[in-house]
ZADODREN-996738 format. One record per residue: x, y, z of N, C-alpha, C in turn; residue in three letters. Coordinates in steps of 0.001 Angstrom, whole numbers, plus 500000, padded with zeros to 6 digits. Layout:
XYZXYZXYZALA;...
***
This chain:
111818344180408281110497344743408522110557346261408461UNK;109536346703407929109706347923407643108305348699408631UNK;108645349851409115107233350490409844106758351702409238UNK;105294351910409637104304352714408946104941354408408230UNK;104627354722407801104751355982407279105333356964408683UNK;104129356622409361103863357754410801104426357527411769UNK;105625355892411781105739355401413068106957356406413156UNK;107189356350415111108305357974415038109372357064415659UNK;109298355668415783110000354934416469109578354049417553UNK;110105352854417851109953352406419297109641352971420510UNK;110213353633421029110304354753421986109478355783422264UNK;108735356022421394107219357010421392106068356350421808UNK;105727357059422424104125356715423351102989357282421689UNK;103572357479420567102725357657419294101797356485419348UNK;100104357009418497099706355571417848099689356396416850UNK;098939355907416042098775355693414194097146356164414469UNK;096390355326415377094847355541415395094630355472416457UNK;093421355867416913093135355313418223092346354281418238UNK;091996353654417426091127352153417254091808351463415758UNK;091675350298415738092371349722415037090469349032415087UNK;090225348551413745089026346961414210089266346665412776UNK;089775345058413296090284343771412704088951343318411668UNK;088668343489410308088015342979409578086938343751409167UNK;086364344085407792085326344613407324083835343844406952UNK;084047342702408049082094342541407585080949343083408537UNK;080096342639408884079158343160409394079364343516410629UNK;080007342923411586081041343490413000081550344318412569UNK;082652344534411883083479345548411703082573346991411153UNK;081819346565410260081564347998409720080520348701411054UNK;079686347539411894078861348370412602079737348853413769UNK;080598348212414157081700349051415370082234350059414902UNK;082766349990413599082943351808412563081777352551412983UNK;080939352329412876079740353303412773079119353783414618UNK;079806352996415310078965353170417026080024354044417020UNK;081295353527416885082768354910416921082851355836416600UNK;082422356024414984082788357114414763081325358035414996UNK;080200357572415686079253358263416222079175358230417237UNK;079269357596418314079928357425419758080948358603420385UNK;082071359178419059083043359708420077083632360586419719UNK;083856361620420277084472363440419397084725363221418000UNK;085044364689416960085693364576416226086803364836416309UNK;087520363981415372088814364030415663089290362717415787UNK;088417361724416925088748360405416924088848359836415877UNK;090497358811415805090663358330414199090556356799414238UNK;090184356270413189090188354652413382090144354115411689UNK;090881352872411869090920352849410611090365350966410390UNK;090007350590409488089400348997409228090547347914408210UNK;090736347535409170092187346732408498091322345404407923UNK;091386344873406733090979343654405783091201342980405204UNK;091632341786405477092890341189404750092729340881403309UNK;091237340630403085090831340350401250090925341924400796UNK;090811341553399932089905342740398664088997343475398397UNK;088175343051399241086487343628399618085827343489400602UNK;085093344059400769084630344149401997083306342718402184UNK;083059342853403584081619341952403099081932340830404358UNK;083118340151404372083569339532405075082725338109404809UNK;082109337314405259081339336153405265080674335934404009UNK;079835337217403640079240337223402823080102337883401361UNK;081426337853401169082069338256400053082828336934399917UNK;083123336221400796083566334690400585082826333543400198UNK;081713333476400993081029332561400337079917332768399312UNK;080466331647398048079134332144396856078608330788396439UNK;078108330043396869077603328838397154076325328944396608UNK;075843328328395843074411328644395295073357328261396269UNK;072408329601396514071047329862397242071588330662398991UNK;073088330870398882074135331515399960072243332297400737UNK;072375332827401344071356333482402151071370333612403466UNK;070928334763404326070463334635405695069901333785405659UNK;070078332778407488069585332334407915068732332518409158UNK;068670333680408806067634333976410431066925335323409578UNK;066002336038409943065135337468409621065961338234409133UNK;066250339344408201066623339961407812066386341570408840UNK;065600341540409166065333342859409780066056342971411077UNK;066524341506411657067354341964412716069083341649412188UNK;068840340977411822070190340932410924070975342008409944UNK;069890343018409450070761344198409533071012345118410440UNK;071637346420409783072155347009410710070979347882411043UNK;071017348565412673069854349158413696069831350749412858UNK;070988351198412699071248352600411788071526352862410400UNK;070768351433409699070400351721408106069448350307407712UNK;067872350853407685067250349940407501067265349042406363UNK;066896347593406269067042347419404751065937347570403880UNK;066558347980403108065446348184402080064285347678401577UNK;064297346206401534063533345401400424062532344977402133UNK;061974344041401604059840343877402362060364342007402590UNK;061319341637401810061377340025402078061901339865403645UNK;061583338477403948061844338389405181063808337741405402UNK;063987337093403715065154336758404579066016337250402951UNK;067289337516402868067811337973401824068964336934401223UNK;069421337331400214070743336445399264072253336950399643UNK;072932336352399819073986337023399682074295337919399044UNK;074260337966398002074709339098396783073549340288397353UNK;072787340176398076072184341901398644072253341721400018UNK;072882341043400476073276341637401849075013342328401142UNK;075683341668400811076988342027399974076582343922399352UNK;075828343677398796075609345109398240075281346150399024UNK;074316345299400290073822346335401490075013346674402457UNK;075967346178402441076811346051403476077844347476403083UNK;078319346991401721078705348378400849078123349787400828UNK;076779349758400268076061350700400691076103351304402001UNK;076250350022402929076296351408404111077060351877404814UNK;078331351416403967079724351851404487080367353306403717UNK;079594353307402372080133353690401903078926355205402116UNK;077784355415401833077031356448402774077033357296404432UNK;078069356094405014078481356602406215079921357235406326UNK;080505356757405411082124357269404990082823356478405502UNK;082306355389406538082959354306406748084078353396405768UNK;083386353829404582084120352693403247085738353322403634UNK;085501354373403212087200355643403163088570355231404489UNK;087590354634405598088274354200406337088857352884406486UNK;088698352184405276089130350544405029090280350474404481UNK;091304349761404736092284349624404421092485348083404020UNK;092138348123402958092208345945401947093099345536402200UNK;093446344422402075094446343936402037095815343983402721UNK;095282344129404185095982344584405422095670343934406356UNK;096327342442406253096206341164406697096914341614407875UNK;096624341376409228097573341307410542098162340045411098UNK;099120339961410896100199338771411423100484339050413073UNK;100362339786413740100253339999414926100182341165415886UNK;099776341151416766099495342063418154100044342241419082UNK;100763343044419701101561343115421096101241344145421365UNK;100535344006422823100396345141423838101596345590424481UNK;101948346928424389103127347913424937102803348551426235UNK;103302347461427573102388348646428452102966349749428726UNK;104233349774428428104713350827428957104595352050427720UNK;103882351940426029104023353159425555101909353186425684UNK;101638352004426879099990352076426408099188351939425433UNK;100030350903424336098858351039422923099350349497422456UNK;098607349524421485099007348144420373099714348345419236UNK;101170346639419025101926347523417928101379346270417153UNK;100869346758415895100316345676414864101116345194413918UNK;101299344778413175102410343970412373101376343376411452UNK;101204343792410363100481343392409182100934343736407968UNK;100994342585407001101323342559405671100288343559404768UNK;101175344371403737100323345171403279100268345374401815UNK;099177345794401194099641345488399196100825346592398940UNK;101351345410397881102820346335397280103784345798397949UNK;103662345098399145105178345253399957105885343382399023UNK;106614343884399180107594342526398750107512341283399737UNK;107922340026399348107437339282399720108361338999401405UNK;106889338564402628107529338900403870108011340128404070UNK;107691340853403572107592343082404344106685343055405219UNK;106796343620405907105350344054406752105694345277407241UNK;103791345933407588104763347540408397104087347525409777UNK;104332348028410837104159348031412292103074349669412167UNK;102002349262412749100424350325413087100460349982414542UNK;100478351182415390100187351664416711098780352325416462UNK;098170351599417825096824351646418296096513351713419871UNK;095597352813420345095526352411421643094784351394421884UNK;093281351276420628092828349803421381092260349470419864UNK;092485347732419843091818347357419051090425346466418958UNK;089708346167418011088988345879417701088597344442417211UNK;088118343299417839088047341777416645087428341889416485UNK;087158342209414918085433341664414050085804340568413477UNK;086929339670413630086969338634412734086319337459412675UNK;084977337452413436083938336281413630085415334884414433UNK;084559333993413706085605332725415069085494331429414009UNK;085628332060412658086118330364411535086830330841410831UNK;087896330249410425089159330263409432088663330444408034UNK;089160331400407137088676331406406068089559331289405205UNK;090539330110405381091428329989404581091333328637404514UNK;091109327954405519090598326468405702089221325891406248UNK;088415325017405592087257324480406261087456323693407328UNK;086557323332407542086495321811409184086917320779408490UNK;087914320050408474088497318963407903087140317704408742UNK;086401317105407721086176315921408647086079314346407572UNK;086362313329408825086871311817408089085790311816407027UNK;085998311520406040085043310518405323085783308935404856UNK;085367307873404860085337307634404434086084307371403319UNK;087578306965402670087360307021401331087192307819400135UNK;087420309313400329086798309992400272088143310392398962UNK;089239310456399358090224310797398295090562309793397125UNK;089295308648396881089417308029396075088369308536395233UNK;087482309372394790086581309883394548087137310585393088UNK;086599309769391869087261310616390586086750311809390247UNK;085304312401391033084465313299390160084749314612391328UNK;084401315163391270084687316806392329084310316966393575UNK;085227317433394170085083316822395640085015318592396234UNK;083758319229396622083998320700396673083592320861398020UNK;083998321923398938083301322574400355082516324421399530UNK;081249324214400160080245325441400124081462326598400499UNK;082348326312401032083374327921401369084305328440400342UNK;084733327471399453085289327673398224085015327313397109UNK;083566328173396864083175327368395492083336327766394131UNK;083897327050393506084519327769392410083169328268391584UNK;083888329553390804082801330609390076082240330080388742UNK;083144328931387853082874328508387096082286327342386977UNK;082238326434387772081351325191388224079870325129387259UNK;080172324039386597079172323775385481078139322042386512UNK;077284322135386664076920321602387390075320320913386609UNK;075106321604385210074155321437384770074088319651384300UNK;073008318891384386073031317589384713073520316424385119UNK;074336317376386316075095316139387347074479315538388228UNK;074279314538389058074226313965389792074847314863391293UNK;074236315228392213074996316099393411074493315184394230UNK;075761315328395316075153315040396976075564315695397844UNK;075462316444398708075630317033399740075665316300400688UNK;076750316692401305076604316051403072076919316931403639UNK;075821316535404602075521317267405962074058317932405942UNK;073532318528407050071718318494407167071742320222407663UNK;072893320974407504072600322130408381072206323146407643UNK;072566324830407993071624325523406968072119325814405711UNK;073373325365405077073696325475404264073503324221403210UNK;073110322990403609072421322108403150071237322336402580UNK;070441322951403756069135323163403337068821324375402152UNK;069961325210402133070203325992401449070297325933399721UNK;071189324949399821071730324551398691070807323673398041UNK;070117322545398518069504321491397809068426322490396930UNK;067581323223397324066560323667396179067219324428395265UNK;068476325035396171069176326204394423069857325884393589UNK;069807324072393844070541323606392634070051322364391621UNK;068767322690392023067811321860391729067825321809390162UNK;067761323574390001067300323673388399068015323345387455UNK;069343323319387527070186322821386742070511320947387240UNK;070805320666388208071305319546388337070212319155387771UNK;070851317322387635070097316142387285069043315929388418UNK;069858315742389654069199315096390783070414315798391847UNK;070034316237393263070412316495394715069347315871395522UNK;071018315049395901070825314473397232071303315178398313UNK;070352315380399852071093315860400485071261313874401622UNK;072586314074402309072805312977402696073307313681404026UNK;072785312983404961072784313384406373072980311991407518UNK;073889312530408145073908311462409042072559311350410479UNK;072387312527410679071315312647411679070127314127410862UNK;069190313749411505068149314649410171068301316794411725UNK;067940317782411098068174318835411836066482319272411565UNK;066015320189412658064649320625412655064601322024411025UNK;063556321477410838063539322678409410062353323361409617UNK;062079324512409223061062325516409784060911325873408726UNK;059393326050408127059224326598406818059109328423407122UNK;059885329916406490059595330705406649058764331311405385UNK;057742332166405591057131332487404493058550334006404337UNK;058499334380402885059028335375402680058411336885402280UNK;057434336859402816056355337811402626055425337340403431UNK;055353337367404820054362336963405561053006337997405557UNK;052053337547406152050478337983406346051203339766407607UNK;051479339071408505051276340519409546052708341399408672UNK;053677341133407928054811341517407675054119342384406033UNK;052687341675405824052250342632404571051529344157405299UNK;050702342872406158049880344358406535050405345448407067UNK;051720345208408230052559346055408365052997347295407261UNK;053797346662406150053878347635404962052813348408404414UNK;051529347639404430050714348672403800049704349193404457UNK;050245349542406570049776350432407153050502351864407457UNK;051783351198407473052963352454407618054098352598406541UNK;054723353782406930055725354000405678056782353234405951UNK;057805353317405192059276352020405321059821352075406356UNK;060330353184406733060941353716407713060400352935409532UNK;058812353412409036058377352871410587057783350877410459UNK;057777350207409320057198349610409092058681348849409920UNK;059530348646409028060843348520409744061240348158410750UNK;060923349384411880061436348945413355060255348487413410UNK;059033348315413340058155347310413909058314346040413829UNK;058655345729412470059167344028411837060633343901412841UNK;061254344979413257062627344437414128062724344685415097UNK;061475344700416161060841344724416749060270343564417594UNK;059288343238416173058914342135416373059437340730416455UNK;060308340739415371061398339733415605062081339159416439UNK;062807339802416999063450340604417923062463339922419391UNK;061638339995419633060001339834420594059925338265420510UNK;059482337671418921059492336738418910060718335780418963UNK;061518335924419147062788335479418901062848334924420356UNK;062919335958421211063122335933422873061638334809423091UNK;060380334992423163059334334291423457059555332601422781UNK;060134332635421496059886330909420815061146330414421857UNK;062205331071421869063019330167422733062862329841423947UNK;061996330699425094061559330697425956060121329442426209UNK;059418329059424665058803328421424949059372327309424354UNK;060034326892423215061329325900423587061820325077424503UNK;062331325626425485062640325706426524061677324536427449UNK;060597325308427938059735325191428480058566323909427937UNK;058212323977426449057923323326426340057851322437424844UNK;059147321565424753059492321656423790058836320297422953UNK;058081319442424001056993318752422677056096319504422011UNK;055260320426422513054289321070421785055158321618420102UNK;056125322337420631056919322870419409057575321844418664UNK;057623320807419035058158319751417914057007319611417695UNK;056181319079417734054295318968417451053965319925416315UNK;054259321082416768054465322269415524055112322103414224UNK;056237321756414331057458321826413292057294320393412533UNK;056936319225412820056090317865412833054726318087411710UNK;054210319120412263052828319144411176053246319897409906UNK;053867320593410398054362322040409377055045321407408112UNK;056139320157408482056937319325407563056085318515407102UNK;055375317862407527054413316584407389053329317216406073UNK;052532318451406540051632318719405377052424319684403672UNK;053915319773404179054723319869402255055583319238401808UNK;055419317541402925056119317197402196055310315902401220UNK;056313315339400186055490314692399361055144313159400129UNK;054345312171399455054015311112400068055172310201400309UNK;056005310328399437057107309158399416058299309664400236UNK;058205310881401024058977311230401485058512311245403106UNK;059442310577403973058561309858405655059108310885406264UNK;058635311499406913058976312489408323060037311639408829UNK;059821310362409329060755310216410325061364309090409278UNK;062698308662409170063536309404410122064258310634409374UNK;064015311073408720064418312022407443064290313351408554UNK;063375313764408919062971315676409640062635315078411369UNK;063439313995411450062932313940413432064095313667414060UNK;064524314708414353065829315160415189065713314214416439UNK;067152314095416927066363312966418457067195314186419007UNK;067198315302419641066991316101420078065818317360420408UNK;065951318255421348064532319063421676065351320177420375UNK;063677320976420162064138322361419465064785323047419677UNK;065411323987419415066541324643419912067733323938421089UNK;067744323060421034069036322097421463070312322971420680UNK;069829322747418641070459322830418105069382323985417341UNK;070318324917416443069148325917415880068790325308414575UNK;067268325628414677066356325352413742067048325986412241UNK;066593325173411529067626325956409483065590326406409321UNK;065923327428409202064817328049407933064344327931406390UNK;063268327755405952063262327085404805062672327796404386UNK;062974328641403390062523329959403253061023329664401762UNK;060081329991402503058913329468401711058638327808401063UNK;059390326957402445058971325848402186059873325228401502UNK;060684326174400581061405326129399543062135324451399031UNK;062887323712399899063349322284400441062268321311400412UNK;061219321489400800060199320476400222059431320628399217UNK;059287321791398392058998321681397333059488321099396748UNK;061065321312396939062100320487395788062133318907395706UNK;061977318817397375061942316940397293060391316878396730UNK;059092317789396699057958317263395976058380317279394209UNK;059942317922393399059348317816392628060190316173391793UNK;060652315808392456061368314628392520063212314967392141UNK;063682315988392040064656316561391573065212316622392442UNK;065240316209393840065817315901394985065288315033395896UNK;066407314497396695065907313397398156066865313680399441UNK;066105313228400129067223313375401570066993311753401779UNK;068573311230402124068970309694402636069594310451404116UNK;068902309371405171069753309469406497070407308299406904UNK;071288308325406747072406307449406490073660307560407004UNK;074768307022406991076123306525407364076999306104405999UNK;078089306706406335078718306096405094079621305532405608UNK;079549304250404671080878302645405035082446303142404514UNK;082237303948402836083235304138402191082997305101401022UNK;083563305554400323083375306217399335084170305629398360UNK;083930305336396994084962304524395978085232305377394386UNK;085582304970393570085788306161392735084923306655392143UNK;083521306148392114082128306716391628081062306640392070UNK;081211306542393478080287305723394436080465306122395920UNK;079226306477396842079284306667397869078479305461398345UNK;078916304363399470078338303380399968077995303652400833UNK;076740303149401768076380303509402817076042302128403751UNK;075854302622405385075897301404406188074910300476405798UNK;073962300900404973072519300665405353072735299234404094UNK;073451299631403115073603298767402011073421299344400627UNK;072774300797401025072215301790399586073498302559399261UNK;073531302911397830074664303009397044074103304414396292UNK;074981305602396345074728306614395897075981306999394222UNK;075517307432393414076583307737392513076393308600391850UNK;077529309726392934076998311200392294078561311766391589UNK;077999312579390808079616313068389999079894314362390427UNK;079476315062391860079861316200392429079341315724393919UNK;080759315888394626080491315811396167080044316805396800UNK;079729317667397431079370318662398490079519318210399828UNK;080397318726400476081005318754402108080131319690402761UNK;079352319824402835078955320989403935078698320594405672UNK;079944320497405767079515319661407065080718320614408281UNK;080319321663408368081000322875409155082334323815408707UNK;082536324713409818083848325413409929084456325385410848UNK;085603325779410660086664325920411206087339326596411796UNK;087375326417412914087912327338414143089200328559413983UNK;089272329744414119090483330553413973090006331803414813UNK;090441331950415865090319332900416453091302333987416382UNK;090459335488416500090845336532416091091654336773414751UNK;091115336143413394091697335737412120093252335028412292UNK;093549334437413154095018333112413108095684334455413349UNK;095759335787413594097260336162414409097632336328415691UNK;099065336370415764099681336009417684099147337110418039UNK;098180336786419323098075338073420368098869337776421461UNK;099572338647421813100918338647422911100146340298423737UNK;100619340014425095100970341613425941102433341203426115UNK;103124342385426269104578342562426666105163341413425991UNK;104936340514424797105607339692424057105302338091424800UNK;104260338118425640103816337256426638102927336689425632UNK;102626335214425252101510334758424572099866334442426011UNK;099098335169425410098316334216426434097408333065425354UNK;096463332387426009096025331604425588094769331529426003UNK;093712332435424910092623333154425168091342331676425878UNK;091774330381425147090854329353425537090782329242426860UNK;091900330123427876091709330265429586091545331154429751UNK;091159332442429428090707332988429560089334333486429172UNK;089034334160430344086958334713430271086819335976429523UNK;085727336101429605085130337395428453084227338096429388UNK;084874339221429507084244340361430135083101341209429668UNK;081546340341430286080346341466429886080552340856427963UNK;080938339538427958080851339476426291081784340145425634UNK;082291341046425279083440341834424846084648342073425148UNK;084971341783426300086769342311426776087222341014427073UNK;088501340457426992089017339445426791090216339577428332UNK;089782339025429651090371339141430812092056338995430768UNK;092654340230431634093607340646431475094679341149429864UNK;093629340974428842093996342069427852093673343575427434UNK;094502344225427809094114345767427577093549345608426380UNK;092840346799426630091852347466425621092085347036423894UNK;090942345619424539091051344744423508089621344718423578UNK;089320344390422039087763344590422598086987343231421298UNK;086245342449421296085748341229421021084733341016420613UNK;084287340611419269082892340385419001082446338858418796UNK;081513338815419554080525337248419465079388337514419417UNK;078948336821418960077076336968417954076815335959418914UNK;075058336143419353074021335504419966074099334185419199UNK;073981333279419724073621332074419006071938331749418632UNK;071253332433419612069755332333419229069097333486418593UNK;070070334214418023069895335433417530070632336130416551UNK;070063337197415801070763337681414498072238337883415173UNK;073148337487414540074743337443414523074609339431414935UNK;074228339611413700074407341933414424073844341924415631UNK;073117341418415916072517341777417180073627341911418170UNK;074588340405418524075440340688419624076669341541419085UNK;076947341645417907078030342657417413077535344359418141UNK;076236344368417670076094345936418177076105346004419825UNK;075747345141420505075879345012422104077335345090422114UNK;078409344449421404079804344821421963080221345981421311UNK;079646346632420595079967347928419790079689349145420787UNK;077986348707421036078416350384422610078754349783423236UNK;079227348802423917080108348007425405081850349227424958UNK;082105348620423886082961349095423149083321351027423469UNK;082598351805423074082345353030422572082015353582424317UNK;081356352934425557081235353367425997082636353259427401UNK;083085352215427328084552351971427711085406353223427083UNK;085943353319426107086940354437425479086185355810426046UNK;085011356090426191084792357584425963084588357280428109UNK;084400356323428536084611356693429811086221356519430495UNK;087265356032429683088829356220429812088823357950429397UNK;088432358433428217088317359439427602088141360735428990UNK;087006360192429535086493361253430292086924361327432034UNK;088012360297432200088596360372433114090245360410433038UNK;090526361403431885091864361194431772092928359972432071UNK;092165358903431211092877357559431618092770357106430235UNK;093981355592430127094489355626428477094186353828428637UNK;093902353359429823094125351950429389092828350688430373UNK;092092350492429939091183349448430554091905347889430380UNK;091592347203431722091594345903431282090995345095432526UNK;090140344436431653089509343084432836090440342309433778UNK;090032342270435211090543341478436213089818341092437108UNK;090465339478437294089515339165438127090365338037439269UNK;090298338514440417091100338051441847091401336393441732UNK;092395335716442060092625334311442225091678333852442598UNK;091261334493443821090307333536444267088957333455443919UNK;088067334574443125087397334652442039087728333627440683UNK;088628333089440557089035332549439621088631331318439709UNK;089597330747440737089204329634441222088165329071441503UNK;086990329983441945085795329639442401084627329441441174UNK;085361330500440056084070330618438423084179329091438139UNK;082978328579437734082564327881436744082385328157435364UNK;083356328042434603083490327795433623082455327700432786UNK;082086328225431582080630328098431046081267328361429171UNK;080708327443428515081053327904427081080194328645426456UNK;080909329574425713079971330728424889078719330321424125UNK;079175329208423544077841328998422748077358327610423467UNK;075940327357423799075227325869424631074908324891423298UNK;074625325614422442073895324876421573074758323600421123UNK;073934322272421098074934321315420266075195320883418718UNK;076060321216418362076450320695417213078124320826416979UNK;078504319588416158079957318723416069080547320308416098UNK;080607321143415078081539322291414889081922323075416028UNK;080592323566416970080638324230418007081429323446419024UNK;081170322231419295082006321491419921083617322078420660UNK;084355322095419066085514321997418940085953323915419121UNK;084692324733418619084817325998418522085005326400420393UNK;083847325594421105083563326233422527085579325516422798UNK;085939324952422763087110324468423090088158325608423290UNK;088022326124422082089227327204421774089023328303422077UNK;087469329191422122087247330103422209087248331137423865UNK;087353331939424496087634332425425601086415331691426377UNK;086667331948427732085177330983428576084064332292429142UNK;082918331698429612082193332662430046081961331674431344UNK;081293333324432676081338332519433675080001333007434121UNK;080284333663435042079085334131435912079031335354436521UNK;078470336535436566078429338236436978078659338517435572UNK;079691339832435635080111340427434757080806339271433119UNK;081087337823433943081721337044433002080546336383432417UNK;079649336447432635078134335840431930078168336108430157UNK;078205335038429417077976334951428301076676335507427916UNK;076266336170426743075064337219425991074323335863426122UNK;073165336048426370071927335412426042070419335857425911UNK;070151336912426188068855337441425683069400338980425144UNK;069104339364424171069278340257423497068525341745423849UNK;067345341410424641067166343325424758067915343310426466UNK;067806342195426977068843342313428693069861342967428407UNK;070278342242427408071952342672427147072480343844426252UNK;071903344026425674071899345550425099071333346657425983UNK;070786346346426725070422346990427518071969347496428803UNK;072351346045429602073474346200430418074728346646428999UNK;074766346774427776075287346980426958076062348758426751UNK;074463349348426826074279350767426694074015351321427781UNK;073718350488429153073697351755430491073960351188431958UNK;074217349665431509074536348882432550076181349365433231UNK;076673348896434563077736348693434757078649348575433733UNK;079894349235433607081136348633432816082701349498434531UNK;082202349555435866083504348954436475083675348482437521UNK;082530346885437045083329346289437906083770344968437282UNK;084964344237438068085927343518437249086764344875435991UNK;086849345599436134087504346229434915088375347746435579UNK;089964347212435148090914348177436188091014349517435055UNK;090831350189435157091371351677434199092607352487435122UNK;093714352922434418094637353478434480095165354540433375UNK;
***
């Protein structure tokens, strides 16, 4: 193993940076941007990435009709509006927007590609992190060692090297192409095949109309049907907005509003969640075609927001089943055979391209060892401090996205959580934070998983992922509360600085 350019040895209280943050997509670049505006000049930090490009989520997956699934206006970033008037965007321009605003902030200059981290060890005695990441050029198994006083996870919480493995069925007897939405190949000729998709979530819903035009026929095939919400993409108050004010202010009003409504539908959800199935019931019922039955196809046997609603961006999904160029079967499958998907029911599907879209796959902090003092802990017992700090790891710092809310949203809440921790070590001549919390505090938390919502993936995700409890250990759930305790709330208590 070989170490960094700058390292002066073992024995030096040296770092390399004073922030290290793990990954360049939309976490990563907006914690670049709270940092390096957050905190003197001079402060150095650099964006370690294990691909080629930046983008992260959205530079991996190219899945035809790829897109936000929630508003665009809160889903970008708070300190570079987006540009365009639609309500929800494509991959390939969030990909471009993401660039753009890394590279206008000078953020880009600070990325370092292809600087995969194989692991983490906290040094308490030189106070920093020694990183161990493979880097381009080095020969095979080189790596070089980066000192950090604190780092950064933007690496979201699914493996992007592997999908959610799940049973089918029979499934490796299958002669025709057997593909997952996470690796889809670029050359895929798809023009008058037969498709089926499985699974009902938003990448289902996604996919069935954008592959309409070329395929023969898409099926989407679902074992249980998910609530679908038609969004207009140019709404009525989202016009008049634009053509009362200029971009700039039109903007924070639409993210704003969002933002407003976001907090109120779940709240009435909640509260009262026949009326809103009543809603979502008529909404499906008057586009879709005659031969196509609401139930059991669009009637979840769950309440709304149980599980989150997929957006259908101008209806888009029932147009397609109106134009007969697609169907949804809710169904079970018995077996799969070499040209043939069988189902419980007795109906027989025979498509010559499979589609898996039926989740991801768990990898926390991108699959490398986090150790203190060469100690493994095992973050699934441990809580999350205020959402961001990971109990009893120094100045480690953690990003998790709202589940009822734009994914940036909870990134930028741990970004000043983030920024305002370092510059208050900063301003008390102190080098090292870390969450603690008394035995008998311990003993007494109830345990709470980060995300409530149900579905199979999350399942297995709340399993692995750190726990949330109660006070300071309270998992994010309303978005202006928490940005709020984010940017001016408490950050000491539960949290030792030295």
């Amino acid at each position: 193993m070989t170490a960094a350019t700058s390292n002066p040895g073992a024995n030096a209280s040296h770092t390399d940076f004073d922030l290290i943050i793990v990954g360049a997509g939309i976490a990563g670049i907006n914690a670049a941007y709270r940092f390096q505006t957050g905190t003197p000049d001079g402060s150095s930090y650099a964006i370690f990435e294990a691909r080629e490009s930046l983008g992260g989520t959205w530079d991996l997956f190219r899945y035809p009709g790829i897109r936000s699934d929630s508003d665009i206006f809160t889903f970008a970033f708070q300190w570079n509006a987006w540009p365009k008037k639609g309500t929800m965007a494509s991959g390939q321009e969030i990909r471009a927007y993401i660039k753009e605003s890394a590279q206008k902030t000078g953020i880009y200059d600070n990325i370092r590609f292809q600087h995969k981290i194989i692991a983490a060890n906290w040094e308490s005695e030189h106070s920093r992190w020694a990183i161990t990441a493979s880097v381009p050029g080095a020969a095979a198994k080189e790596t070089k060692v980066f000192y950090s006083q604190f780092m950064y996870l933007a690496t979201g919480y699914y493996d992007y090297e592997q999908p959610l493995q799940t049973t089918i069925p029979g499934i490796d007897n299958f002669q025709g192409k057997v593909l997952h939405p996470q690796f889809w190949p670029e050359d895929l000729d798809y023009k008058g095949k037969e498709v089926v998709i499985i699974g009902s979530g938003a990448t289902a819903v996604t996919m069935v109309p954008s592959m309409t035009d070329k395929a023969k026929h898409v099926t989407m095939l679902q074992r249980s049907p998910t609530y679908i919400f038609p969004l207009p993409q140019h709404g009525t108050l989202a016009r008049i907005v634009f053509l009362l004010f200029p971009r700039s202010i039109s903007t924070l009003i639409l993210r704003a509003g969002w933002i407003l409504q976001l907090v109120l539908m779940i709240q009435f959800c909640k509260y009262f969640p026949g009326i809103v199935r009543r809603v979502i019931r008529y909404e499906n019922v008057k586009r879709l075609p005659a031969k196509v039955s609401w139930d059991p196809h669009f009637n979840p046997r769950y309440n709304p927001w149980e599980q989150r609603l997929c957006a259908s961006q101008d209806g888009d999904i029932f147009a397609a089943l109106s134009t007969g160029k697609a169907s949804v079967v809710t169904d079970t499958i018995s077996t799969v055979t070499e040209s043939s998907i069988k189902l419980d029911s007795g109906s027989v599907l025979h498509p010559d391209i499979i589609v898996t879209a039926t989740g991801l796959k768990l990898s926390f902090a991108g699959g490398m060892e986090l150790t203190v003092n060469g100690r493994h802990l095992d973050q699934s017992k441990q809580f999350l401090w205020k959402g961001t700090m990971l109990q009893d790891i120094p100045n480690l710092f953690f990003t998790i996205g709202f589940e009822n809310a734009s994914w940036t949203l909870g990134c930028d809440c741990a970004a000043h959580l983030t920024v305002r921790v370092i510059e208050q070590l900063r301003n008390k001549g102190l080098r090292v934070a870390v969450p603690r919390m008394s035995a008998s505090d311990q003993k007494a938390m109830v345990p709470r998983p980060l995300f409530s919502l149900k579905a199979t993936y999350l399942d297995s995700v709340n399993e692995q992922l750190p726990k949330g409890g109660s006070g300071v250990w309270a998992p994010r759930t309303n978005y202006p509360v928490d940005l709020w305790k984010s940017t001016y709330g408490d950050i000491e208590t539960n949290l030792d600085m030295s």
